[in-house]
PQR file of N, CA, C, O and H, with PARSE charges and radii, in Angstrom:
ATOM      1  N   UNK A   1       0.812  -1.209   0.000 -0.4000 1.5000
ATOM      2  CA  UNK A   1       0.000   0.000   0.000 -0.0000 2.0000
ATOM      3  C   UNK A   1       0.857   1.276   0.000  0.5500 1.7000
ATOM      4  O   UNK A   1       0.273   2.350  -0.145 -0.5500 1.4000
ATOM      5  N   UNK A   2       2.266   1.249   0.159 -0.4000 1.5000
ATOM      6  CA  UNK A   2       3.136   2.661   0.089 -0.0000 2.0000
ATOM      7  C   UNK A   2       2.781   2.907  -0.987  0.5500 1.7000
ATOM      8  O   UNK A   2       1.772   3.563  -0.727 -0.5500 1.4000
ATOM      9  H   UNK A   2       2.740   0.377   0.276  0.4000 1.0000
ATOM     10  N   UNK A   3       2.857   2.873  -2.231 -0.4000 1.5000
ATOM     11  CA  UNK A   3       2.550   3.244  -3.213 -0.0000 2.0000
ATOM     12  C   UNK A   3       1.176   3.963  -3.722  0.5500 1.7000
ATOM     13  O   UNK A   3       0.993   4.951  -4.434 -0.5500 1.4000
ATOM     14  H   UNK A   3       3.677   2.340  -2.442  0.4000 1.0000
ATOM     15  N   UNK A   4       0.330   3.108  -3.099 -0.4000 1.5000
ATOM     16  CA  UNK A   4      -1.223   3.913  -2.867 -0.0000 2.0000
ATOM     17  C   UNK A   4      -1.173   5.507  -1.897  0.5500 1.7000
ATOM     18  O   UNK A   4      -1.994   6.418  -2.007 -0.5500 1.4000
ATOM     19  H   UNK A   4       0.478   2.305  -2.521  0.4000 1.0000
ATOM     20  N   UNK A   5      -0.109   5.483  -1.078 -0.4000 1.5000
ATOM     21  CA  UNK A   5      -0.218   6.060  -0.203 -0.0000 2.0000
ATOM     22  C   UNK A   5       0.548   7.651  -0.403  0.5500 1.7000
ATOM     23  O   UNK A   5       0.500   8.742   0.166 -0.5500 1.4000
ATOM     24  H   UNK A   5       0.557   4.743  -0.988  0.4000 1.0000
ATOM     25  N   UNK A   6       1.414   6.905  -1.819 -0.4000 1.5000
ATOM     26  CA  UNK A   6       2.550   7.835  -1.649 -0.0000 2.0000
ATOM     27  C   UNK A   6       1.876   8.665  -3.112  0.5500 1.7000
ATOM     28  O   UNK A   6       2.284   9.772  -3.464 -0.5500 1.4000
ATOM     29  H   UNK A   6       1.453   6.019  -2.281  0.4000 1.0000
ATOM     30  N   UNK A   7       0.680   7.819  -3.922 -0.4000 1.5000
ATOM     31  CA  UNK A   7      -0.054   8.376  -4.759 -0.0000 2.0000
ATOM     32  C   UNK A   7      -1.204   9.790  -4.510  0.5500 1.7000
ATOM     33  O   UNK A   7      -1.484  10.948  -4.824 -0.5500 1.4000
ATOM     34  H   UNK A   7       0.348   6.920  -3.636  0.4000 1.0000
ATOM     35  N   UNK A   8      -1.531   8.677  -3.743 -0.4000 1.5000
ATOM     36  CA  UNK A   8      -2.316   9.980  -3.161 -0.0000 2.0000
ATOM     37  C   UNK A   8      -2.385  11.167  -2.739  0.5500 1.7000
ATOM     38  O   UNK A   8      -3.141  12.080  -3.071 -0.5500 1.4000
ATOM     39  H   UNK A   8      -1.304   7.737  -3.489  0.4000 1.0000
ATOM     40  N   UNK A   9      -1.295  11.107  -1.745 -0.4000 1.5000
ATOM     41  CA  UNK A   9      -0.467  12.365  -1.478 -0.0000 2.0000
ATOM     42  C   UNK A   9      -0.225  13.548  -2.814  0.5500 1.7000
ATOM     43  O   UNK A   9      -0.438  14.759  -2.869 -0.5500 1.4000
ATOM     44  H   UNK A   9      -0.682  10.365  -1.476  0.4000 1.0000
ATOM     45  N   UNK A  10       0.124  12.913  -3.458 -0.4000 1.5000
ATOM     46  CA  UNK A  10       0.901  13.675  -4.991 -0.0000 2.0000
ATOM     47  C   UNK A  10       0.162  14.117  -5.578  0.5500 1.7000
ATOM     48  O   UNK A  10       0.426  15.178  -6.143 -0.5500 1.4000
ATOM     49  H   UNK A  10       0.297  11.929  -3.413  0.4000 1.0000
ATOM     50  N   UNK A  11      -1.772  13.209  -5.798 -0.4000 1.5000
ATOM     51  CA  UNK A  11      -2.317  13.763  -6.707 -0.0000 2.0000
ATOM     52  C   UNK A  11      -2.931  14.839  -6.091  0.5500 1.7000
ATOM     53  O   UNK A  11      -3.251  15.872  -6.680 -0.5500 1.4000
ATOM     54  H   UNK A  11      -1.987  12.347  -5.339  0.4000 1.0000
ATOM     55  N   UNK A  12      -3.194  14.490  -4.262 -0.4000 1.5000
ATOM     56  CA  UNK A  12      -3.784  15.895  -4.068 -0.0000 2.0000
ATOM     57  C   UNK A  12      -2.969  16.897  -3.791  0.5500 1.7000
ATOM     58  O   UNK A  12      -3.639  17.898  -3.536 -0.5500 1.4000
ATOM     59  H   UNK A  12      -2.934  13.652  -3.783  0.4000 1.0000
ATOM     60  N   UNK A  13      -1.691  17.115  -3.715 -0.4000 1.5000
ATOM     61  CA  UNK A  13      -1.256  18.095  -3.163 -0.0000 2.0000
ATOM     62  C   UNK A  13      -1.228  18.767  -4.698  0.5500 1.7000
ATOM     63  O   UNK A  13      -1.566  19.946  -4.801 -0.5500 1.4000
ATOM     64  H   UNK A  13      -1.147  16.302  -3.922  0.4000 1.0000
ATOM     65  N   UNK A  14      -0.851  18.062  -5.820 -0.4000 1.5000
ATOM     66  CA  UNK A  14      -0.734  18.123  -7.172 -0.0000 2.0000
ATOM     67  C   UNK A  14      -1.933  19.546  -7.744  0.5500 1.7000
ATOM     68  O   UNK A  14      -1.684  20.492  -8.491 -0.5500 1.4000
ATOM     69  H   UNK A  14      -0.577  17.103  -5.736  0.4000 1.0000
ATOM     70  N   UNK A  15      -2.932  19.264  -7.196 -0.4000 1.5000
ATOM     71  CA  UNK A  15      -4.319  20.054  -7.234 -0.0000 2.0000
ATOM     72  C   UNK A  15      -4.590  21.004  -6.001  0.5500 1.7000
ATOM     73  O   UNK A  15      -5.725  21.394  -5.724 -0.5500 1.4000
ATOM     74  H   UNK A  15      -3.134  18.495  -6.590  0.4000 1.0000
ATOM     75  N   UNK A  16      -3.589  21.307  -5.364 -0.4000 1.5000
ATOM     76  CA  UNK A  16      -3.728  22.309  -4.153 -0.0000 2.0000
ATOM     77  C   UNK A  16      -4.564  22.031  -3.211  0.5500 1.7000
ATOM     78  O   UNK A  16      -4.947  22.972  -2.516 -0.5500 1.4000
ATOM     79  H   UNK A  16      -2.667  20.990  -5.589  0.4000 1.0000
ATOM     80  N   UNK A  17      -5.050  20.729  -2.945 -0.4000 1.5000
ATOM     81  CA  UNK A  17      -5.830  20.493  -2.013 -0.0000 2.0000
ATOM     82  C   UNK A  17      -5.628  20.111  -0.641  0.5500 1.7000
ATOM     83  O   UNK A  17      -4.635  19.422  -0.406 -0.5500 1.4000
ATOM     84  H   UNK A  17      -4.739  19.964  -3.509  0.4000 1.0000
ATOM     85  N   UNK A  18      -6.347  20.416   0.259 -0.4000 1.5000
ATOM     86  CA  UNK A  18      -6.006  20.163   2.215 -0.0000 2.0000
ATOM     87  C   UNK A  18      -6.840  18.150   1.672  0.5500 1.7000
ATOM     88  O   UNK A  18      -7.239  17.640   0.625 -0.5500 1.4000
ATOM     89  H   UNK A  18      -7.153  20.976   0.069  0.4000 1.0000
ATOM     90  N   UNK A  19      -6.708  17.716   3.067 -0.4000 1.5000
ATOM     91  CA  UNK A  19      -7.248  16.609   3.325 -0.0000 2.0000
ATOM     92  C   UNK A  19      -8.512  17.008   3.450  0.5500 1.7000
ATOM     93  O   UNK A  19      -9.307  16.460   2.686 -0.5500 1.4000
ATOM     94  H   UNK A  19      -6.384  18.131   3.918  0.4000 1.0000
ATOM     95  N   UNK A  20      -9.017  17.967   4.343 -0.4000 1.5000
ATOM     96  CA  UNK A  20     -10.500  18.740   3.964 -0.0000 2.0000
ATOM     97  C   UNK A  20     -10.780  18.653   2.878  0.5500 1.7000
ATOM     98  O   UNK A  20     -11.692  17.859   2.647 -0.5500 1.4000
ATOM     99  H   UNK A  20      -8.371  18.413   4.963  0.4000 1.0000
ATOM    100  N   UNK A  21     -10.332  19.196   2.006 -0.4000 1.5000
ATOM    101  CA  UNK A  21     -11.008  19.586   0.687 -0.0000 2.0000
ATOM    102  C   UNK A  21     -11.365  18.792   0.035  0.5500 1.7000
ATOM    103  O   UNK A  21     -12.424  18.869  -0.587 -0.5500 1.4000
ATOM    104  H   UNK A  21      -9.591  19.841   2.194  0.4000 1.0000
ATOM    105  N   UNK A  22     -10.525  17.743  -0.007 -0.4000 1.5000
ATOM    106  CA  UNK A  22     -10.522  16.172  -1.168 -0.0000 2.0000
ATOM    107  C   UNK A  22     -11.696  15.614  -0.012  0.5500 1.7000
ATOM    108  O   UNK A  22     -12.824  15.593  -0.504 -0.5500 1.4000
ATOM    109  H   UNK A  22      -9.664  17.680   0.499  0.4000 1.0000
ATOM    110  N   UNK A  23     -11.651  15.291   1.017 -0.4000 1.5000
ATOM    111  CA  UNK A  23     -13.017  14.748   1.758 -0.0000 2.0000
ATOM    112  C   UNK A  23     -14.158  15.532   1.036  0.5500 1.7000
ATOM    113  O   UNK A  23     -14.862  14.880   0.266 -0.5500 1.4000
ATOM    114  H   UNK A  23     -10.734  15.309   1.417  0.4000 1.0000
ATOM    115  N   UNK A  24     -14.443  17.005   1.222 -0.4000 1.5000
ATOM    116  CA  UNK A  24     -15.957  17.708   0.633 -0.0000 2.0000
ATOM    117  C   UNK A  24     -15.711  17.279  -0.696  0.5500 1.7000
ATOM    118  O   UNK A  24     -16.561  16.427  -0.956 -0.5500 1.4000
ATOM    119  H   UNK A  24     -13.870  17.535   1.848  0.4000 1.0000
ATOM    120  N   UNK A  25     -14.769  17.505  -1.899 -0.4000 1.5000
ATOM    121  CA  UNK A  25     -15.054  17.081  -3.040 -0.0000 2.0000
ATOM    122  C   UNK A  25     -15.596  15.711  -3.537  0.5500 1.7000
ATOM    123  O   UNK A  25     -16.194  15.453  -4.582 -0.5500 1.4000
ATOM    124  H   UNK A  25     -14.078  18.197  -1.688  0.4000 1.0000
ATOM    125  N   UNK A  26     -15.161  14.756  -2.322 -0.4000 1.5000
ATOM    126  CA  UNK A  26     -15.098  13.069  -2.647 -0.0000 2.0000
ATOM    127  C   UNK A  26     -16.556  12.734  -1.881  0.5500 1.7000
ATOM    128  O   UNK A  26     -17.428  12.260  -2.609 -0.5500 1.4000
ATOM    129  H   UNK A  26     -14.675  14.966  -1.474  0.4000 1.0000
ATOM    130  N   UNK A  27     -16.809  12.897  -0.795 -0.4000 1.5000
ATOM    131  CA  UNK A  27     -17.536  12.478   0.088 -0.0000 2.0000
ATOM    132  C   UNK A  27     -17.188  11.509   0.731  0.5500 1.7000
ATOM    133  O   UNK A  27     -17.877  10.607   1.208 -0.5500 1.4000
ATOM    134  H   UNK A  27     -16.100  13.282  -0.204  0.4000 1.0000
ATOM    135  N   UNK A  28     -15.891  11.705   0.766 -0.4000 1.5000
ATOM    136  CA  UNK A  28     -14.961  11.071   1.898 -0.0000 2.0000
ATOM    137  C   UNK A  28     -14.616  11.654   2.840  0.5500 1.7000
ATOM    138  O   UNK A  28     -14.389  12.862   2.771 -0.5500 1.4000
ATOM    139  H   UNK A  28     -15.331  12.438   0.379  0.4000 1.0000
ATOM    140  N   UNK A  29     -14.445  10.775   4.278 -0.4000 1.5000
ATOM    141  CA  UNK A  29     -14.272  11.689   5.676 -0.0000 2.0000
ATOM    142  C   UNK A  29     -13.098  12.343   5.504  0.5500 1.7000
ATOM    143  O   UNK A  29     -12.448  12.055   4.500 -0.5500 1.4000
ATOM    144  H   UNK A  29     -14.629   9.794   4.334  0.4000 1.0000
ATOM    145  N   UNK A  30     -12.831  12.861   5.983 -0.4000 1.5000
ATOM    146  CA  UNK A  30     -11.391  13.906   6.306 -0.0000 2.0000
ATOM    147  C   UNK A  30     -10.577  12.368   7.048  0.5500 1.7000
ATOM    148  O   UNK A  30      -9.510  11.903   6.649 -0.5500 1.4000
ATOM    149  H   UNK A  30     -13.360  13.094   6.799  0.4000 1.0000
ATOM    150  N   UNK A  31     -11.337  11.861   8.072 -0.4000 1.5000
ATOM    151  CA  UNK A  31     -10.126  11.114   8.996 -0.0000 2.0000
ATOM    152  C   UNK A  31     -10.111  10.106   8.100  0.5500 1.7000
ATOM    153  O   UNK A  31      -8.987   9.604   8.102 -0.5500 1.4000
ATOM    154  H   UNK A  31     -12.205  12.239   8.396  0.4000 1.0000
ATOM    155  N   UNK A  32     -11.021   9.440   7.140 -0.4000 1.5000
ATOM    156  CA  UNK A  32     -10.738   8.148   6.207 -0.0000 2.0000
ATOM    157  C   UNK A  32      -9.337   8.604   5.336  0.5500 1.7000
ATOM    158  O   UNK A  32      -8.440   7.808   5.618 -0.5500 1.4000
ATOM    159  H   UNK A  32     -11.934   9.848   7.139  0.4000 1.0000
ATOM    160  N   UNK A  33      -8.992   9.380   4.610 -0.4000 1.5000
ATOM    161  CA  UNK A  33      -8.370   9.891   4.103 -0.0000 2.0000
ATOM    162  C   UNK A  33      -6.736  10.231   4.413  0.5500 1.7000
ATOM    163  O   UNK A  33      -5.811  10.098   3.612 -0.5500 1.4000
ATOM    164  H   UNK A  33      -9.721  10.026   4.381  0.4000 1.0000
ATOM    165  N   UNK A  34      -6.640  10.830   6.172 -0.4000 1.5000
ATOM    166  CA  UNK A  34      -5.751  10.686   7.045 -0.0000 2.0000
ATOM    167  C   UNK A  34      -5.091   9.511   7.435  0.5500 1.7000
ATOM    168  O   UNK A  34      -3.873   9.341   7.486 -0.5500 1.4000
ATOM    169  H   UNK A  34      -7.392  10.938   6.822  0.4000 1.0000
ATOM    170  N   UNK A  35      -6.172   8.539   7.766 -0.4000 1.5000
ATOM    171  CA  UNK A  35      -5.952   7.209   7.633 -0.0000 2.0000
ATOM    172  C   UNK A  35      -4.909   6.612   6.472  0.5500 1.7000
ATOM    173  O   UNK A  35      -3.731   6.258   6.508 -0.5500 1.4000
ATOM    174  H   UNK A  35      -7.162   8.676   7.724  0.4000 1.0000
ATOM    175  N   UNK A  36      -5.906   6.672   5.442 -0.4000 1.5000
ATOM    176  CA  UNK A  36      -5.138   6.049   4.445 -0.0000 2.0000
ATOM    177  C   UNK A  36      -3.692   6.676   3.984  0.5500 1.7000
ATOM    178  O   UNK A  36      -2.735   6.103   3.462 -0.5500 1.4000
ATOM    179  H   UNK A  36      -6.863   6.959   5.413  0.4000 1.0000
ATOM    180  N   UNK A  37      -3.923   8.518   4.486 -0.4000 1.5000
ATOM    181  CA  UNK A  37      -2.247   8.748   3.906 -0.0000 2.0000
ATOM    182  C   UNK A  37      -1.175   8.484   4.760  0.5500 1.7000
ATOM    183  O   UNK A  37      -0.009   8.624   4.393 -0.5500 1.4000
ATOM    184  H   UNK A  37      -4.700   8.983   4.910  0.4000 1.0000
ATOM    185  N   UNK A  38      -1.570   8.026   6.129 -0.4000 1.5000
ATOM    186  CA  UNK A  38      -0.436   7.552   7.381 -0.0000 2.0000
ATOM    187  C   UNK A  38      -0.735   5.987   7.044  0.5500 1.7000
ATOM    188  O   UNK A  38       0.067   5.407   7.776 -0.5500 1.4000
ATOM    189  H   UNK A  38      -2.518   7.913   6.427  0.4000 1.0000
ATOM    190  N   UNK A  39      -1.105   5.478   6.678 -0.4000 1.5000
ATOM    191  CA  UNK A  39      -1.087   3.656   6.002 -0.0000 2.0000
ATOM    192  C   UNK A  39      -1.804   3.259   7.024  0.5500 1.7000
ATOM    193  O   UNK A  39      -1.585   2.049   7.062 -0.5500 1.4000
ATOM    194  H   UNK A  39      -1.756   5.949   6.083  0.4000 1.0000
ATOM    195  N   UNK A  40      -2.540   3.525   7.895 -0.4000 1.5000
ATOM    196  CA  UNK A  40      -3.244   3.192   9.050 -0.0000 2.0000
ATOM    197  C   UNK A  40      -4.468   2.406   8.461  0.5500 1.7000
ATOM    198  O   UNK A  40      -4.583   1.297   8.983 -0.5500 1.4000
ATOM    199  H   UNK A  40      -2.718   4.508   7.864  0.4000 1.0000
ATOM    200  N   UNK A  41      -5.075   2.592   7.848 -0.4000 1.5000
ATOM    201  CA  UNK A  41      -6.012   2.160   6.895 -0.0000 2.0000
ATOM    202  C   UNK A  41      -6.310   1.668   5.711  0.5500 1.7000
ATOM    203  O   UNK A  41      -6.002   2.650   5.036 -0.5500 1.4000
ATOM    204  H   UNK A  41      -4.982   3.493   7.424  0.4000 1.0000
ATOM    205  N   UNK A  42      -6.695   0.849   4.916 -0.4000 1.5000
ATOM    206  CA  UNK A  42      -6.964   0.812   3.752 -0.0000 2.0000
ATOM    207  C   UNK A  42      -8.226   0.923   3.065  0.5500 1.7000
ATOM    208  O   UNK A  42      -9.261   0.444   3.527 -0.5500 1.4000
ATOM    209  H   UNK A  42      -6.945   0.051   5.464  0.4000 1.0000
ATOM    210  N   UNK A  43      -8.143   1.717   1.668 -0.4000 1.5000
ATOM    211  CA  UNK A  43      -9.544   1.983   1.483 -0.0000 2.0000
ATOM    212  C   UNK A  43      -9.952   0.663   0.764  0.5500 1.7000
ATOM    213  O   UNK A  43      -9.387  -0.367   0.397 -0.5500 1.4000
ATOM    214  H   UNK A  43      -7.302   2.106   1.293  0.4000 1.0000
ATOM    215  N   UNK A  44     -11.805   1.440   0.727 -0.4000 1.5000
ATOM    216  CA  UNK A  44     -12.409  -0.306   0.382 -0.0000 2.0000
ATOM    217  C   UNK A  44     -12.348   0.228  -1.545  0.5500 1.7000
ATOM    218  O   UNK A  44     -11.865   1.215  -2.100 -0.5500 1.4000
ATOM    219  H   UNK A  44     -12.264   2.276   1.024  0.4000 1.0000
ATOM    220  N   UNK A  45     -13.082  -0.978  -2.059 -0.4000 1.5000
ATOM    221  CA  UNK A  45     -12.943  -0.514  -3.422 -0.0000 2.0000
ATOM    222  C   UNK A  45     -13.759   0.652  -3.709  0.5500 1.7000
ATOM    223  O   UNK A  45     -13.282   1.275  -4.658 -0.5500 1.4000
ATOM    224  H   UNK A  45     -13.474  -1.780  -1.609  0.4000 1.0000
ATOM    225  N   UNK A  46     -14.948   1.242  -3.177 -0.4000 1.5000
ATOM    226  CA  UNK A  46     -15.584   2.128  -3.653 -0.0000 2.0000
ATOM    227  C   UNK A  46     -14.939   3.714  -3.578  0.5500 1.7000
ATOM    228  O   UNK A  46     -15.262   4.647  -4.313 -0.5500 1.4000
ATOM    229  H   UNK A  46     -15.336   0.736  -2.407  0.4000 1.0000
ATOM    230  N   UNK A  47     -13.753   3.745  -2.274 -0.4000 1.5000
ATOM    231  CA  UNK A  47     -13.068   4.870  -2.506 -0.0000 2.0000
ATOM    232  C   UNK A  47     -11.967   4.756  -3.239  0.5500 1.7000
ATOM    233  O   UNK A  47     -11.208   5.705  -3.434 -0.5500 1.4000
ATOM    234  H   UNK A  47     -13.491   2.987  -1.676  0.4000 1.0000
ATOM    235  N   UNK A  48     -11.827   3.843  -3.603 -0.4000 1.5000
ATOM    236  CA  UNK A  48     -10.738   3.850  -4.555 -0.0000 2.0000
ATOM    237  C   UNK A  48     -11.465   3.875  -6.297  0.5500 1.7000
ATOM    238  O   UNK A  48     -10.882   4.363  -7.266 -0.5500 1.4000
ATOM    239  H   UNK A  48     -12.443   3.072  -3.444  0.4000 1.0000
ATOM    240  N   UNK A  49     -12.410   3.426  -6.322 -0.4000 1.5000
ATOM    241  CA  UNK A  49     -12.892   4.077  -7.674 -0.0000 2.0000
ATOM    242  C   UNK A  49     -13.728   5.894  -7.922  0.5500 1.7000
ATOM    243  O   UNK A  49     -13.893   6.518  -8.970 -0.5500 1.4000
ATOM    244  H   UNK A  49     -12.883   3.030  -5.535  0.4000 1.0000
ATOM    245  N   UNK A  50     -14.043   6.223  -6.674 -0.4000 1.5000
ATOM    246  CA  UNK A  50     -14.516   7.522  -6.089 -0.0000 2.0000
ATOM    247  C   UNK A  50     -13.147   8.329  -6.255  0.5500 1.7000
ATOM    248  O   UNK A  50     -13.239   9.463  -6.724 -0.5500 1.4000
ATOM    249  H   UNK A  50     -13.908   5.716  -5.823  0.4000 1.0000
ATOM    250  N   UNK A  51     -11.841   7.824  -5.898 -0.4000 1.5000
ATOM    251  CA  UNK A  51     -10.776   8.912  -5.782 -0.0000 2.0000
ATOM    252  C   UNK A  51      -9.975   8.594  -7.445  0.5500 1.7000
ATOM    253  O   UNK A  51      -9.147   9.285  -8.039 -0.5500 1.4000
ATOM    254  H   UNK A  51     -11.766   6.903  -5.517  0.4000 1.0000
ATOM    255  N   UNK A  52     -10.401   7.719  -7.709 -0.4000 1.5000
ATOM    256  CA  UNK A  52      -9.552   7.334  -9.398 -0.0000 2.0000
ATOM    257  C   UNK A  52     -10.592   8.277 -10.375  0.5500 1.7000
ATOM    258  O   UNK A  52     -10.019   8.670 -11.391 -0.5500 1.4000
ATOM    259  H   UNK A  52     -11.073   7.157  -7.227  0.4000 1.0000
ATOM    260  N   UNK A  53     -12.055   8.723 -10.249 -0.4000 1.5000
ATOM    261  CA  UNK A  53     -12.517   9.367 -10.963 -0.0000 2.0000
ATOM    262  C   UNK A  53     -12.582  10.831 -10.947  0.5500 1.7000
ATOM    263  O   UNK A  53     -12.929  11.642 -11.805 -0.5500 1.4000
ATOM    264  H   UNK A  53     -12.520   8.404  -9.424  0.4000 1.0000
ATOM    265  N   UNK A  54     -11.984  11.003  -9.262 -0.4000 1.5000
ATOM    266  CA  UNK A  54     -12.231  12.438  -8.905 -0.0000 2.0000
ATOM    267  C   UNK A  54     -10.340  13.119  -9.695  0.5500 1.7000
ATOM    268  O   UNK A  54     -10.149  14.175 -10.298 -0.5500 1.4000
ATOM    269  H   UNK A  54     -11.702  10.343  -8.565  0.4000 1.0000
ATOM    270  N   UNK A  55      -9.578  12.313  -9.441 -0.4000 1.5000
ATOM    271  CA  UNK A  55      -8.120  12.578  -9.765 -0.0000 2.0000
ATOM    272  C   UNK A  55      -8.133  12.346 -11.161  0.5500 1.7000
ATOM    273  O   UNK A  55      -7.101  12.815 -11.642 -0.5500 1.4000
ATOM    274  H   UNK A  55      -9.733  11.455  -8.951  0.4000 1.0000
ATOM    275  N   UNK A  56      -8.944  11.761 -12.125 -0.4000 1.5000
ATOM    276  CA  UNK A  56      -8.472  11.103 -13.703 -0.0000 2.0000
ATOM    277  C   UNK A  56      -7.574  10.221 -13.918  0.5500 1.7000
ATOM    278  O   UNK A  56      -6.843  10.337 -14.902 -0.5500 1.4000
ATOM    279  H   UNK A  56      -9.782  11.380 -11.734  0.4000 1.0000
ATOM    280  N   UNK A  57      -7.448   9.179 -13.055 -0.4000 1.5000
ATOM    281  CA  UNK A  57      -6.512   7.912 -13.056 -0.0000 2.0000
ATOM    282  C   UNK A  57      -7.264   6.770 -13.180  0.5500 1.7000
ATOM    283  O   UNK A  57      -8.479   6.823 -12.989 -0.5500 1.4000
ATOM    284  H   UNK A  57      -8.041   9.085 -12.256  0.4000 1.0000
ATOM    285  N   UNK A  58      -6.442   5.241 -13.619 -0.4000 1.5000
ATOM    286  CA  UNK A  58      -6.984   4.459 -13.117 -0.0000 2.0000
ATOM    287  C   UNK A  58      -6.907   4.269 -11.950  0.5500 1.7000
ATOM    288  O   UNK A  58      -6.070   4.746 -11.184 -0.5500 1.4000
ATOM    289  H   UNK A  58      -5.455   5.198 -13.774  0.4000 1.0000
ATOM    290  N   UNK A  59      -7.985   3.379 -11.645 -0.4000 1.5000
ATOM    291  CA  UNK A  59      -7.464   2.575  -9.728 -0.0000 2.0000
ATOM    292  C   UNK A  59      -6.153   1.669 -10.215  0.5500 1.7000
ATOM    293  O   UNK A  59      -5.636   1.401  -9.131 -0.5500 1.4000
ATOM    294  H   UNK A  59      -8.665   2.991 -12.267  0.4000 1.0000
ATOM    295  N   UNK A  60      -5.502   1.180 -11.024 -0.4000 1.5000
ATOM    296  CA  UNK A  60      -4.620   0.514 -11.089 -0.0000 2.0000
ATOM    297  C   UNK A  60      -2.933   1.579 -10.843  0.5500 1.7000
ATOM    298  O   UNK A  60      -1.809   1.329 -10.409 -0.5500 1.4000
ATOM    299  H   UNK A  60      -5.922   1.398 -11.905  0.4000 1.0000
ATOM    300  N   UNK A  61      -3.561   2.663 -11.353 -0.4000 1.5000
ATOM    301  CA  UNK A  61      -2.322   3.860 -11.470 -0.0000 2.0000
ATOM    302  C   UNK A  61      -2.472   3.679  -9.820  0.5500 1.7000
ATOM    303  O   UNK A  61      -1.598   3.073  -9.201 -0.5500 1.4000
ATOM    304  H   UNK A  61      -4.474   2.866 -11.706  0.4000 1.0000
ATOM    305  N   UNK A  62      -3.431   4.144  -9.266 -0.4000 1.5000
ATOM    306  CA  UNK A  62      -3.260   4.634  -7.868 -0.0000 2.0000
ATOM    307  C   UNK A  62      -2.890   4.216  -6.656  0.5500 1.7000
ATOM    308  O   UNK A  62      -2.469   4.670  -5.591 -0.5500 1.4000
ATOM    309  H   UNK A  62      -4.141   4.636  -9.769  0.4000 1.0000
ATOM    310  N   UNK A  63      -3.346   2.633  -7.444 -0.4000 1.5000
ATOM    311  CA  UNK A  63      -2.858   1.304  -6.327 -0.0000 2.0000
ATOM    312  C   UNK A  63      -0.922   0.585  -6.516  0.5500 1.7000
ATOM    313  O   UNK A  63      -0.246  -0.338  -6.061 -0.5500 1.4000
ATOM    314  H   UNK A  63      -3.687   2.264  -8.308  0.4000 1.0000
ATOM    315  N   UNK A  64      -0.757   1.848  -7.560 -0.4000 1.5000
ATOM    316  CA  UNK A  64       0.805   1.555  -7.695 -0.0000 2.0000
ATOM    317  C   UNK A  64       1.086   0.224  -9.039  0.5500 1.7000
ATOM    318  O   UNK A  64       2.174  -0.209  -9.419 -0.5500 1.4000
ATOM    319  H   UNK A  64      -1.306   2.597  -7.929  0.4000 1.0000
ATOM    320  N   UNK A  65      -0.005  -0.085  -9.417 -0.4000 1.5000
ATOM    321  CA  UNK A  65      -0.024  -1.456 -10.397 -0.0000 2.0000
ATOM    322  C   UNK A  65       0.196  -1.434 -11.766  0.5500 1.7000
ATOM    323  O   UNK A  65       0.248  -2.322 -12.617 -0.5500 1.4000
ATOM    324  H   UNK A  65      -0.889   0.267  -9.108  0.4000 1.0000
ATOM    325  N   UNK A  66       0.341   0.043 -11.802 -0.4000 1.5000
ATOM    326  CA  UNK A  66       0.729   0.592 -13.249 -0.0000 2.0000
ATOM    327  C   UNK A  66       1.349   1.739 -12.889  0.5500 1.7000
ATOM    328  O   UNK A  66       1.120   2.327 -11.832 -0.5500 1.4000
ATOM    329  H   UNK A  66       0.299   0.764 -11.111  0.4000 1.0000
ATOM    330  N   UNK A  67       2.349   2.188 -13.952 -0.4000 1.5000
ATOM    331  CA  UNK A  67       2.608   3.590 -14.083 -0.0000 2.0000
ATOM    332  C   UNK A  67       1.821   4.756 -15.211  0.5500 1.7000
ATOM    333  O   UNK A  67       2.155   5.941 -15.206 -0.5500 1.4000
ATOM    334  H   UNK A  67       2.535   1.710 -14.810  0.4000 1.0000
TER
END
């Protein structure tokens, strides 16, 4: 999951966004999100197709399974 983790980070900071912000845009919690960028968590598949459509990636880019 580093790779998921270390994605995520990139695409939102990439787009100027807080962990707030990507939660109101996604309808994802703020702490789900926190979670997942300290590896504490893993998301289920529905935020991972929720954050692959909100960023323009695949879930395969994001899960590190492609470049």
């Amino acid at each position: 999951m580093d790779k998921f983790i270390e994605r995520l980070k990139e695409l939102r900071l990439e787009k100027g966004l807080s962990q707030a912000q990507l939660a109101k845009a996604t309808g994802i919690s703020t702490g789900a999100i926190g979670f997942w960028e300290t590896g504490e968590r893993v998301p289920n598949a529905l935020a991972i197709i929720t954050l692959s459509k909100f960023f323009g990636v695949s879930s395969d880019y994001l899960l590190g399974l492609e470049d």
